[in-house]
N, C-alpha and C positions, 0 to 999 in steps of 0.2 A: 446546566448539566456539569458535573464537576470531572466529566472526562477530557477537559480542558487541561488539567493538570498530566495527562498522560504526555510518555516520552514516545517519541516518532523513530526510533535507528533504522540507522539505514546500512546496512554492510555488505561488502562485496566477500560473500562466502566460495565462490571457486573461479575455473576459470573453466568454459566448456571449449573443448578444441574441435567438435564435431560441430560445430554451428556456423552457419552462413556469418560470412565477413559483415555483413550489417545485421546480425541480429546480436541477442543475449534474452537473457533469463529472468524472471521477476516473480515471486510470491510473495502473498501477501499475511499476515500474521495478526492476530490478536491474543496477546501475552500480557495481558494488562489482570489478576484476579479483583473478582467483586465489580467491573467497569462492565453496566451493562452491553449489550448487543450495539451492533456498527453494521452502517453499511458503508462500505469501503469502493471509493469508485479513484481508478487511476486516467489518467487523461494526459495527451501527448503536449505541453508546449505550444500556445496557437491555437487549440483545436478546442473549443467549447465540448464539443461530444464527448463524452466518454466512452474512452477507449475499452475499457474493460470494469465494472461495476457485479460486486460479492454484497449479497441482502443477507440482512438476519446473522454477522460473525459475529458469534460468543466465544469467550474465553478459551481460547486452549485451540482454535483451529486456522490449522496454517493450511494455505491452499496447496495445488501442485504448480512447479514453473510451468508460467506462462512464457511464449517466444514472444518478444517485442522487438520492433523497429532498434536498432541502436540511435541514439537521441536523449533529449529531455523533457523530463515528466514529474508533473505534479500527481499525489496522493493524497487526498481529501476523506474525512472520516467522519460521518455525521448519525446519528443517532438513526436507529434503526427505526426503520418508516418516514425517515422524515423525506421530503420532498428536497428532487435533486438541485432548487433552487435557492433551496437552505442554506446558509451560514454553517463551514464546516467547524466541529468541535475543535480541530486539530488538522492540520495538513503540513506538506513537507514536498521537496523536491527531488529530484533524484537523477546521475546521468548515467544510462546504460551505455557501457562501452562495447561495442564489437568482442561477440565469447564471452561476455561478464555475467556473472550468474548471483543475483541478488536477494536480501529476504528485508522488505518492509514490516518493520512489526512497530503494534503499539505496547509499550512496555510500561511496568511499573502500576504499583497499585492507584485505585482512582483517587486517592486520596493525597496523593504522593509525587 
């Protein structure tokens, strides 16, 4: 699948001051045109389960912030249906700080 080529950013877009001292913010983003569907599964650090798992995201759809633990988390992104024991296309890491309010996206054309 040539959404291998896709870019992972990862940015700290605010800072929430209403939020519990161990939490923060995370959405996830597919900003990638022409790169087929994803299913996007986030997971804490340690923890095989998946924390949080988005089926079927196509182009152009960002989710709403999700509240996470503050900590560190990997993002894994593998083609849409494929099975969660799959080899992801593309994955990335990410550390939520305490109030950090972030957007994981995959970005850039599939080509690109």
């Amino acid at each position: 699948m040539a959404a291998v080529a896709l870019l992972l950013g990862i940015t700290r877009v605010a800072s929430a001051s209403t939020t519990s001292s161990n939490t923060g913010y995370v959405r996830l983003a597919h900003l990638s045109p022409n790169t087929p569907a994803v299913d996007v599964y986030l997971y804490s650090f340690g923890d095989p389960s998946a924390e949080l798992v988005l089926h079927h995201v196509t182009y152009g759809t960002v989710s709403s912030y999700q509240v996470l633990a503050a900590g560190e988390y990997t993002v894994a992104m593998r083609a849409a249906g494929a099975a969660a024991s799959t080899k992801p296309v593309l994955s990335a890491s990410l550390t939520v700080a305490p109030g950090g309010a972030y957007t994981v996206a995959g970005l850039g054309p599939e080509s690109g």
